[in-house]
N, C-alpha and C positions, 0 to 999 in steps of 0.2 A: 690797336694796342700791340700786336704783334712786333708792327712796325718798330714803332716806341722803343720796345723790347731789344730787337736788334741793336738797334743805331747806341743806343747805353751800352750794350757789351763790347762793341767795336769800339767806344770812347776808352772805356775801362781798362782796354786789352791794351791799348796804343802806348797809356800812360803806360801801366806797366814795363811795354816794350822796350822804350825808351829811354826806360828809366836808372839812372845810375848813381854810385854812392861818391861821393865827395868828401873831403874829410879836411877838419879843421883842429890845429894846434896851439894855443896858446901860448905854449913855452918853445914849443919846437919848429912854427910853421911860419911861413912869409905869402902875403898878399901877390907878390910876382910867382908864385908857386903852381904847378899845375892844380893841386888841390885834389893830387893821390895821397894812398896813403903813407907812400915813401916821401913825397913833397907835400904836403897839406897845406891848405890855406893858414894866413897867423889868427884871422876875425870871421868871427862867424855874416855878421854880414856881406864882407865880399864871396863867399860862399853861395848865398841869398842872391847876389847879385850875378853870380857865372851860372848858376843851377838851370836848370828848367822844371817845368811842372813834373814831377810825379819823382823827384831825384831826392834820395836818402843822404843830409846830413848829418856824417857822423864826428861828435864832438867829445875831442879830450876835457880833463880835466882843465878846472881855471876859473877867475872871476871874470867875464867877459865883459867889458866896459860899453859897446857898441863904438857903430860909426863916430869920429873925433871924439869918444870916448861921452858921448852925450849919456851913455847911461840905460839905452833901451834897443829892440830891435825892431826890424816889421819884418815881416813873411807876405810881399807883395805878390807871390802865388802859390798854388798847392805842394810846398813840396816838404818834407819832412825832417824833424830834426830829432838824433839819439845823440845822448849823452850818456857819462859816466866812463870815460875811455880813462887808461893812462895816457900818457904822452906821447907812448910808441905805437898804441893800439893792440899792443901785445894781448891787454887783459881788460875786459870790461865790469865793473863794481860799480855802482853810483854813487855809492855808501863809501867808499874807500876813496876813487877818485870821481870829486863831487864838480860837476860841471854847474855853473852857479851863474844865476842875476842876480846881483849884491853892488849894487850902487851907495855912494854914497853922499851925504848930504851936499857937498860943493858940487855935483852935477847936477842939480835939480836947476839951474840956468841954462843948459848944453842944449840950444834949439829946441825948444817945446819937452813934454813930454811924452808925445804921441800916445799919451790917454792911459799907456799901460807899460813894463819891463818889456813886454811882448804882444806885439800888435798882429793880426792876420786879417787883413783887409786889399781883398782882389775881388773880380767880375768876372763875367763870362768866361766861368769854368763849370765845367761838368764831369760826373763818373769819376772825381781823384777822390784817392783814400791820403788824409795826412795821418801822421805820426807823430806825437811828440812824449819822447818817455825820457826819463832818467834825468829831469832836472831841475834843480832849485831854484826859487824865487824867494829872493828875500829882499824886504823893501825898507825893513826896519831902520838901517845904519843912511837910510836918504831923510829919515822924520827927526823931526826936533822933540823932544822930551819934558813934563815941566822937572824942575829940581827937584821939589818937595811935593808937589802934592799927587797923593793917590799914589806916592813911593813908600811900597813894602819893605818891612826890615831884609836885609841882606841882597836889595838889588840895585844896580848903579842910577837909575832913574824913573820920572813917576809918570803920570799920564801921556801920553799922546795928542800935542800940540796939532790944534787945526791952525793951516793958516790964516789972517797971514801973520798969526802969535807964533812965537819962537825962543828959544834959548839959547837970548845970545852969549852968552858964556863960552855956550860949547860950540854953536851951532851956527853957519854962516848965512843960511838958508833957510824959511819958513819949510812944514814938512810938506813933502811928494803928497801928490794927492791921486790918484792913478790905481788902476786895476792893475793885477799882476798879471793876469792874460788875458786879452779880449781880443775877439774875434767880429768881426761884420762885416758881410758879405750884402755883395752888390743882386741887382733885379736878376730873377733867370738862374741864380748860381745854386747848383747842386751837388753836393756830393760828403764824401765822410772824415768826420775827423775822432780820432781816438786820441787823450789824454791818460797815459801810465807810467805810473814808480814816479810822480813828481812830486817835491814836498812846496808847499803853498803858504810861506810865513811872515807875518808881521805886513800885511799886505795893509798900503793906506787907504785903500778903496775897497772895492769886491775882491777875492781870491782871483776867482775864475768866472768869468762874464763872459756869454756867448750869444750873440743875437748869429743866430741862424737864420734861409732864407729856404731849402731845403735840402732832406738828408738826415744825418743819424749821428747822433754826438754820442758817445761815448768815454766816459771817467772813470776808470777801475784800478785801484790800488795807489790812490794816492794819500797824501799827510796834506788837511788843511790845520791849519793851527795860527791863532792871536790876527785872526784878517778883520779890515773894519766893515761893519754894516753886514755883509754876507759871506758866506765862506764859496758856496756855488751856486750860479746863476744860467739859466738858459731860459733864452727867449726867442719868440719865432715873429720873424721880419715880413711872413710871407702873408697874413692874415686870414689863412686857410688853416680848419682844424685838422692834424693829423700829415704834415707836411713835414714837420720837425719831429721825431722821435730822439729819446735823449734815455741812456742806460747810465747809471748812477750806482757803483758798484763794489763791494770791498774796501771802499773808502774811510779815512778816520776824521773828523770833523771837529775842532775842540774850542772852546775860548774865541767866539767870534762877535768880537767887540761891536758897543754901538756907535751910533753918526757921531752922537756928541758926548762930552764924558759925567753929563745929567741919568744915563745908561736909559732916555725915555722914548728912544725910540730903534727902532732896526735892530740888526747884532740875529742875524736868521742864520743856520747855520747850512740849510740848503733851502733853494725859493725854487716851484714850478712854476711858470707863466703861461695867460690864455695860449692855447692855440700848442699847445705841448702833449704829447703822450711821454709819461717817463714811467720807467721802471726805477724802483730805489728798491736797491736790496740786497743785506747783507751789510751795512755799513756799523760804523760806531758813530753815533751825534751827543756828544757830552758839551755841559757848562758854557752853553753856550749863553751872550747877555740876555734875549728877549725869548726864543721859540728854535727848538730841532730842526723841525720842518715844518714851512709854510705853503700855504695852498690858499693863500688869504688874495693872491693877486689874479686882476684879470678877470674876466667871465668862466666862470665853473666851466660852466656849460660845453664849452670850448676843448675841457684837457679830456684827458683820459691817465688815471697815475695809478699806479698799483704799488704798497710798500708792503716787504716783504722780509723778515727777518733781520730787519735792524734793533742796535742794540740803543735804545735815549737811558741818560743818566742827566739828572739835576741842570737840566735848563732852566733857567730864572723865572719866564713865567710861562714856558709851556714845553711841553714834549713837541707836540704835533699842534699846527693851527689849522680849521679848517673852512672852507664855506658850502653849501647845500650843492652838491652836483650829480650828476647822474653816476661817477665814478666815487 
């Protein structure tokens, strides 16, 4: 155990070591660029692609289109991305200047859609801590809309077309179907990822989907709001109880729509799954279609969840769901 012990800190320390900040510009940077912060990268995936494991990218404002502008990224190893810069990096605000995934419906063709706006999927990594703070997801302006139905007075469109139904009026493309972040990590892979200050909107899929393998997920201070089926999801890959811990925190939860627009099924607005220890606490879970929070998935048996000063307000048909378990 000792051993064990060791050889984790010498992983930990290394990343650290190593590890250095990169900086990407939207309006001001070039791919030929060193990717300081006098010369910054122009995309964040070439960024992705010089970095090494444990290196902080930091990202100005901008709607970031990805590689040939397909519309998504991946994070093919551990390393981190802040946003909410200005241009110059003079001043950081996320709220003022908004580093964004905001695709739009003509890229929902651009080579697949890699499952999610932001993908994190690598192996044989151990001991990194990622980052990801300060940024928007919004998937809305990639979905097709119907005209009239289930449109409220005073808004430009009505329900949320599943594919492969569309509005072709407006719309060139059936809607994105994709998580907004999803993570899944390979056999063996350990280590921590924190999600904060991100807003999570009009997601086609899940909000935030994380199949962990092991290691400690952490979501503190973010905006989920109008995602379909779930707002946040963690799941554990490793099939050992207590391998995944997952902190779930300060977070706001709102309007998390069902699969299909019959409202008869899903629409959860945070899910635990076997094999999970979470902390929930402290959060707001409102008006959400089906249930606040569920605990309905998986073998009881398996989690361990503790909620702890959340506020639920008018979920449709429950606050909290639960099933018989030793927690």
């Amino acid at each position: 155990m000792k051993r064990s012990l060791v050889i984790f800190a010498v992983a930990t320390t290394a990343f650290c070591a190593s590890a250095k900040d990169v900086y990407v510009s939207l309006s001001s940077g070039k791919n030929k660029n060193a990717g300081t912060k006098e010369a910054p990268f122009k995309n964040i995936w070439k960024a992705v692609e010089k970095a090494q494991p444990g290196d902080v990218i930091h990202v100005a404002e901008g709607n970031y289109p990805g590689k040939m502008k397909c519309g998504w990224v991946q994070l093919d190893k551990p390393v981190s991305l802040v946003g909410g810069y200005s241009s110059d990096f003079s001043v950081r605000d996320p709220l003022k200047h908004k580093t964004m995934f905001q695709p739009k419906n003509d890229q929902n063709d651009k080579k697949g859609s890699a499952m999610a706006l932001m993908r994190i999927d690598f192996k044989n990594q151990k001991g990194f801590k990622m980052l990801i703070d300060g940024l928007i997801f919004d998937d809305g302006f990639a979905s097709s809309y119907h005209e009239t139905k289930g449109k409220p007075e005073g808004f430009d469109t009505g329900m949320w077309l599943e594919g492969p139904a569309m509005n072709k009026l407006r719309d060139k493309f059936p809607s994105a179907n994709r998580y907004s972040l999803f993570a899944t990590l390979g056999y063996g892979t350990a280590g921590e990822l924190e999600i904060r200050n991100c807003t999570f909107v009009n997601g086609s899929n899940f909000g935030v989907n994380i199949n962990w393998f092991e290691g400690e997920v952490k979501m503190k201070n973010n905006v989920f709001c109008n995602n379909r089926m779930i707002g946040a999801n963690v799941q554990s890959s490793n099939g050992q109880p207590g391998k995944v811990k997952w902190e779930f925190e300060n977070n706001t939860v709102l309007f998390t729509w069902s699969r299909l627009n019959d409202l008869a099924d899903m629409g959860f607005g945070v899910r635990v799954n076997a094999n999970v220890e979470a902390e929930i606490e402290n959060n707001i879970i409102g008006l959400n279609v089906l249930t606040g929070f569920d605990n309905t998935k998986g073998n009881g048996k398996t989690k361990k969840i503790q909620l702890d000063g959340n506020v639920f307000f008018l979920n449709r048909e429950s606050d909290v769901q639960m099933t018989v378990s030793p927690s």
